[in-house]
ZALO-382719 format. One record per residue (C-alpha): residue number from 1; x, y, z; residue in one letter. Coordinates in Angstrom, 3 decimals. Each point is the difference from the previous one (the first is absolute). Example, Ala and Ser with C-alpha at 12.3 -4.5 7.8 and 13.67 -1.06 7.14 Angstrom:
[1 [12.300 -4.500 7.800] a];
[2 [1.370 3.440 -0.660] s];
//
This chain:
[1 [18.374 18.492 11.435] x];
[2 [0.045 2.575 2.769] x];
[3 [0.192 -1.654 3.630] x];
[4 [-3.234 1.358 0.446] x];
[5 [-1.261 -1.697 -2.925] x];
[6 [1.703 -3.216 0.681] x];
[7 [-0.842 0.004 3.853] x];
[8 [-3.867 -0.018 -1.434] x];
[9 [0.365 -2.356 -2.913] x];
[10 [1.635 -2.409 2.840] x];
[11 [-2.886 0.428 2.657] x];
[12 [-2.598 -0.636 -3.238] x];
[13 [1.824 -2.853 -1.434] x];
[14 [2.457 -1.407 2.440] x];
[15 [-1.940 -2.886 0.552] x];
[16 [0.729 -1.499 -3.203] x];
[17 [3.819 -0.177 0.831] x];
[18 [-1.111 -2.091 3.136] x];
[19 [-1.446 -2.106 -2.457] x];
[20 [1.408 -0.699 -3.143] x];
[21 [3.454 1.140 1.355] x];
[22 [2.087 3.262 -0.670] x];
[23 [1.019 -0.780 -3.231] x];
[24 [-2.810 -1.953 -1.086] x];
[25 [-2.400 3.550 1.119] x];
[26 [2.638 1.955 -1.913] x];
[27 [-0.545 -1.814 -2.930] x];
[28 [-3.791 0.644 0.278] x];
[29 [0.303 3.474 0.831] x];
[30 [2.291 0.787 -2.933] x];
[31 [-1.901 -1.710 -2.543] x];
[32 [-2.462 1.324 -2.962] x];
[33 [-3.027 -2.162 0.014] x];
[34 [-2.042 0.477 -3.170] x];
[35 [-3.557 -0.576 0.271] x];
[36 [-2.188 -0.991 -2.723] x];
[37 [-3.931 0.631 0.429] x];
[38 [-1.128 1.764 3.169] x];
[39 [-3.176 -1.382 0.392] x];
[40 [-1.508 -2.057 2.483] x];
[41 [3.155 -1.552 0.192] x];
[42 [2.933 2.017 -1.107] x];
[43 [-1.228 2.276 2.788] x];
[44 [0.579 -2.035 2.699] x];
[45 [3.426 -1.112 -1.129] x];
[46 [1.307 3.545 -0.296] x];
[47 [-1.208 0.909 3.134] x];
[48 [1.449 -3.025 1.831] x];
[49 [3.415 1.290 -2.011] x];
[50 [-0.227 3.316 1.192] x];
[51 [-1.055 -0.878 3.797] x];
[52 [3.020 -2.002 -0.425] x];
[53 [2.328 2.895 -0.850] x];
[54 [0.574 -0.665 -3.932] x];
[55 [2.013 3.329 -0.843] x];
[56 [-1.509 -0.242 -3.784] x];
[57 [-2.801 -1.570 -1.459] x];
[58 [-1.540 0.665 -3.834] x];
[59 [-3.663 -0.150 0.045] x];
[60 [-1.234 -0.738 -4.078] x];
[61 [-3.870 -0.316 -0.003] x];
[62 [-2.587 2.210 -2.479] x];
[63 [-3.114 0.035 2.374] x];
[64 [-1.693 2.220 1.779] x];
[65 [-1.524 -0.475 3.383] x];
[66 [-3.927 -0.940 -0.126] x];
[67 [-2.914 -0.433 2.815] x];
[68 [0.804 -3.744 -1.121] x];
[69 [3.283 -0.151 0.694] x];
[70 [-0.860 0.630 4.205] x];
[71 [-0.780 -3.195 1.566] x];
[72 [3.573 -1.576 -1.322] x];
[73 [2.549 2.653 -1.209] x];
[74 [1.820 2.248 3.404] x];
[75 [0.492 2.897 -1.998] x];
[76 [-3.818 0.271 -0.825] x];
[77 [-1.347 2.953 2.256] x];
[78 [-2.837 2.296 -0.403] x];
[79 [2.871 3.015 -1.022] x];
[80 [1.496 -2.445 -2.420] x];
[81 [-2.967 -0.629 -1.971] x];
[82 [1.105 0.747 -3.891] x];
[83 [3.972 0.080 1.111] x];
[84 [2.281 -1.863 -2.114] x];
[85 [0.876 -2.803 2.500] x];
[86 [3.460 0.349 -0.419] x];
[87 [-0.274 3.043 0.921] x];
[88 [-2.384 -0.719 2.751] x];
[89 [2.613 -2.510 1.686] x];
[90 [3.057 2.604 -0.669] x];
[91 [-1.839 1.995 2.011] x];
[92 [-0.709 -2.528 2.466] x];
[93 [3.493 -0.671 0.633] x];
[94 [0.776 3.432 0.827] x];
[95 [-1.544 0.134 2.802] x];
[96 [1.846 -2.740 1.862] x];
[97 [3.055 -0.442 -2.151] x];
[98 [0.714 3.680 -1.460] x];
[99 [3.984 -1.042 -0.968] x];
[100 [-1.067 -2.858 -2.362] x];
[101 [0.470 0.831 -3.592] x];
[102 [-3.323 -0.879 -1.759] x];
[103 [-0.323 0.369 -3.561] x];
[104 [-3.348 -0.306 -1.977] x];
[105 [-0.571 -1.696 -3.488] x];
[106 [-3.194 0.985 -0.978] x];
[107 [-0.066 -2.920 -2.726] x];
[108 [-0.940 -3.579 -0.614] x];
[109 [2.291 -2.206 -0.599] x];
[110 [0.221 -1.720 -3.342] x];
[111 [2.648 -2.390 -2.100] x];
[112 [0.935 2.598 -1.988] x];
[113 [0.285 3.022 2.728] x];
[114 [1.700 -1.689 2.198] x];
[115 [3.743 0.275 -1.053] x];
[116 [-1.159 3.967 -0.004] x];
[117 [-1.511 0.248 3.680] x];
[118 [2.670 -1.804 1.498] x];
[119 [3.230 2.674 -1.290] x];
[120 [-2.687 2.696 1.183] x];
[121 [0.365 -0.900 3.429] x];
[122 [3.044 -1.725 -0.017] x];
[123 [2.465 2.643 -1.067] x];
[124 [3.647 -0.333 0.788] x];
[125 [-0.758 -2.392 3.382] x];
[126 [-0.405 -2.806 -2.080] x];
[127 [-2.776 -2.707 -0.287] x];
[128 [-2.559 0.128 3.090] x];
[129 [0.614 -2.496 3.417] x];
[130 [-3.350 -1.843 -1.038] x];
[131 [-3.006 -0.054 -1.451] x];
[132 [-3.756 -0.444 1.359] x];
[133 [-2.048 -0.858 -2.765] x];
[134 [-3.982 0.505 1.513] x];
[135 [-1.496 1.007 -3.584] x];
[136 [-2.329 -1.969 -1.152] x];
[137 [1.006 -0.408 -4.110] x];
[138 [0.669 -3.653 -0.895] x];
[139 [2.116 2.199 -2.909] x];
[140 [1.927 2.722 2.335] x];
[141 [1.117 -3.178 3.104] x];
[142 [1.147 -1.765 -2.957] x];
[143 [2.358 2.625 -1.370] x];
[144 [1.097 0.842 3.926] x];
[145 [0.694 -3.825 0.484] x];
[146 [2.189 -0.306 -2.903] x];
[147 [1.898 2.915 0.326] x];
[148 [0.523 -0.622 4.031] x];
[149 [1.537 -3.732 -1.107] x];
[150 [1.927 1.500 -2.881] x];
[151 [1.729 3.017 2.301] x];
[152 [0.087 -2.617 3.192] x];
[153 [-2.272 2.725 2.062] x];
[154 [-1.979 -1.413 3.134] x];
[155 [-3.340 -0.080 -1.222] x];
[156 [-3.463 -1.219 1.439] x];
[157 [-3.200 0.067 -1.879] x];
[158 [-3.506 -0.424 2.013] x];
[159 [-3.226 -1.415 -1.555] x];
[160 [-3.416 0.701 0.093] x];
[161 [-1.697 0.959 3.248] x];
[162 [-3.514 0.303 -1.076] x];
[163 [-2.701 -2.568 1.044] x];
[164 [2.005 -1.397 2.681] x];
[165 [-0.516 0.553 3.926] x];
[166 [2.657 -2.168 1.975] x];
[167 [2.922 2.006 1.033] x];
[168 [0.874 -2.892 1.120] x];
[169 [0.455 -1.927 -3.203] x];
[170 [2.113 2.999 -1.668] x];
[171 [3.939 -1.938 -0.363] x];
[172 [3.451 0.650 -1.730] x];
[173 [1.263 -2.257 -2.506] x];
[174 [1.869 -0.351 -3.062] x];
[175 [-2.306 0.556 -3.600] x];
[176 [0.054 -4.186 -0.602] x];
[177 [-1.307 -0.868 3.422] x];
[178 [-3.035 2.652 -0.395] x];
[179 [-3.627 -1.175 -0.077] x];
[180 [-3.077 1.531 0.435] x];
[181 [0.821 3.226 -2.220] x];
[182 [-0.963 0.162 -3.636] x];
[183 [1.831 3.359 -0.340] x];
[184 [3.268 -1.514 1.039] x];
[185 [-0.527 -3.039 -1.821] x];
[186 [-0.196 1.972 -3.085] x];
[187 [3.184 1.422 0.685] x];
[188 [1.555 -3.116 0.630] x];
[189 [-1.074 -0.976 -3.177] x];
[190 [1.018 2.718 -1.939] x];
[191 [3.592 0.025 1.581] x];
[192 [0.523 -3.457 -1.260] x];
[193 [-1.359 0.307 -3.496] x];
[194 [1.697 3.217 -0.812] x];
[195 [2.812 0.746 2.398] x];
[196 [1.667 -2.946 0.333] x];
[197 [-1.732 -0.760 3.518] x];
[198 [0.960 -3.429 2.096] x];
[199 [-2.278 -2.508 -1.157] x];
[200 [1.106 -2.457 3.184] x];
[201 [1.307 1.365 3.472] x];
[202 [0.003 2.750 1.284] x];
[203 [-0.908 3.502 -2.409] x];
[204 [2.017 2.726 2.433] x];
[205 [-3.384 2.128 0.119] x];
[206 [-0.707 0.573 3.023] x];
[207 [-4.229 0.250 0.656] x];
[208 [-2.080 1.347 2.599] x];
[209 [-3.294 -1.652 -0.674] x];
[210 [-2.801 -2.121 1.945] x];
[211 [-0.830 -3.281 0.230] x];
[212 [-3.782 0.705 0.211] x];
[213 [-2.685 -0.812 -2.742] x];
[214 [-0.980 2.637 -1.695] x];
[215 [-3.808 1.242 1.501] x];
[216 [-2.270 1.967 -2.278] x];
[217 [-2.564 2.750 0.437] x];
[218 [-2.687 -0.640 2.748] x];
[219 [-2.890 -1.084 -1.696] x];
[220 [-1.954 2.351 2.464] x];
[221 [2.184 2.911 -1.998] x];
[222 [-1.456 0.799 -3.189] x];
[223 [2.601 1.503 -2.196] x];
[224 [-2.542 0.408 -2.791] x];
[225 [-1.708 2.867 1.723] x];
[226 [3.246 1.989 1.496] x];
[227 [2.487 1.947 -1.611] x];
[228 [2.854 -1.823 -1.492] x];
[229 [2.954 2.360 2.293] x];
[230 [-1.775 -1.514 3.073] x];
[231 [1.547 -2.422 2.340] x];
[232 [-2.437 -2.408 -0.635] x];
[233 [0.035 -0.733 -3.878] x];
[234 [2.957 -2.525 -0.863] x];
[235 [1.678 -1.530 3.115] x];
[236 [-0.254 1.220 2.951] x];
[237 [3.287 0.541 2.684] x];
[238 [1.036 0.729 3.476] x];
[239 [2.391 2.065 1.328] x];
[240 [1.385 -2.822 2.487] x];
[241 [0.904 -2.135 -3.149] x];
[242 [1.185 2.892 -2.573] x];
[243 [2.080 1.287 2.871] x];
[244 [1.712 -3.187 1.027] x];
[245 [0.795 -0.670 -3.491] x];
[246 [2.281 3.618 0.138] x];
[247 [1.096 -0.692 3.382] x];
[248 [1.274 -3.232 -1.328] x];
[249 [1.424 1.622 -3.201] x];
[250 [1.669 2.854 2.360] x];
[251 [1.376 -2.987 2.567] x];
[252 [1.671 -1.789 -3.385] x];
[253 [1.842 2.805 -0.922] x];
[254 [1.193 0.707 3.402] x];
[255 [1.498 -3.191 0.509] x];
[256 [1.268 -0.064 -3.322] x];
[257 [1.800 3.418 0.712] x];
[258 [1.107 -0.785 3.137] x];
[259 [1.873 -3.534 -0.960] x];
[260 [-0.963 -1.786 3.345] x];
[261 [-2.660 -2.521 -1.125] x];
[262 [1.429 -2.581 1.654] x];
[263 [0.776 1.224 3.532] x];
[264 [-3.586 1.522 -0.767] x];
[265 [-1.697 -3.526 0.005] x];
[266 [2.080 -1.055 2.529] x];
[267 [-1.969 2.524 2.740] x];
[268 [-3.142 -0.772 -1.826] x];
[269 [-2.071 -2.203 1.863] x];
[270 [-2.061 -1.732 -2.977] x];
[271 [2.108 1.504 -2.799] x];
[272 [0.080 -2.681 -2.717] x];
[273 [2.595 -0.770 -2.397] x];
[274 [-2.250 0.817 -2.901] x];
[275 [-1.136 3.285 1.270] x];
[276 [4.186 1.629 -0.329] x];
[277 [0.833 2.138 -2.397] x];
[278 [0.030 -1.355 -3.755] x];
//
């Protein structure tokens, strides 16, 4: 970096050194944060990673930006209409972070893609810092899961944010002590039957999920008589829920990276035991 450079990247990010420490901020701004799904939640997460001065994220998501999309996803603007939203949030992160390193995957991920999308964007550096998993494939979080336990890479995984409305209710947990979430129950359930998932204790998944019951669709919302790529057909969401879900996936990593979770609690003034990193 040039002093110029640096001198801005400091006045930007410089207050993540005040709080996660010098090395523990190093750690986050050197990192490569892969992202899995930018949706209504992947989103959020990268651009709590980038505001945070993550030097490299990989965005892998297939979708394009739809009218849909607006009242829960940030990159979802009226000029981004029909963008790829990895793309879209590439974009995005110029504008405030122009020296992170963003590269696009214009894929879904699947079991048997995987092993390929991963040396695409890992090259010579190695395996990635972490993972965010915010797709929504019972099939594609099971194949991240595994291969995050098997290769010992931080990994969090967030459930289902439709049909729930209390922010307050959204938590971080291991995968055995999560309730409320059929998504992530499936994967629990699929980890132990085929890949040799903890049947007792603790599973080493770490979830971003909420402890809500699930609501459905307003009666007073007939989702006979709309089209099916409205907001309204299926269950509904909120941006105050799908973005504190990756908030909370963003804030996992961080600590993770930044290997302070204890003197993090510590300054925490309700920061429970079962809420540090898994």
């Amino acid at each position: 970096m040039t002093q110029e450079i640096n001198e801005r990247f400091e006045r930007r990010f410089g207050g993540l050194r005040r709080l996660y420490g010098v090395d523990g901020a190093q750690r986050i701004f050197d990192a490569h944060v892969v992202v899995v799904g930018i949706g209504g939640v992947g989103s959020w997460a990268v651009e709590a990673l980038a505001r945070s001065g993550v030097r490299r994220l990989t965005l892998i998501d297939l979708d394009h930006v739809s009218e849909s999309n607006i009242n829960r996803q940030i990159h979802a603007l009226e000029p981004t209409l029909g963008q790829a939203k990895a793309e879209a949030m590439r974009d995005r992160i110029a504008l405030f972070h122009a020296d992170c390193v963003v590269d696009v995957v214009d894929d879904f991920v699947t079991p048997d893609n995987w092993p390929a999308l991963l040396h695409s964007v890992s090259g010579r550096e190695g395996l990635p810092s972490a993972v965010i998993d915010a797709c929504d494939q019972v099939r594609a979080k099971t194949t991240l899961a595994a291969w995050a336990a098997a290769h010992a890479i931080p990994f969090v995984t967030v459930g289902a944010a439709g049909g729930k409305r209390l922010t307050h209710a959204v938590d971080v947990a291991d995968l055995s002590e999560v309730t409320h979430d059929p998504l992530l129950a499936q994967l629990r359930y699929r980890l132990r039957k085929h890949h040799g998932g903890a049947r007792t204790g603790r599973m080493g998944v770490g979830c971003v999920f909420s402890r809500e019951t699930v609501a459905p669709p307003d009666a007073s919302c007939n989702i006979e008589d709309v089209d099916g790529s409205l907001n309204c057909h299926g269950y509904g969401s909120v941006v105050s829920v799908t973005a504190a879900f990756g908030f909370c996936a963003a804030g996992w990593v961080m600590n993770n990276l930044a290997k302070d979770v204890q003197a993090i609690l510590k300054r925490s003034s309700k920061g429970p035991e079962k809420e540090a990193i898994i």
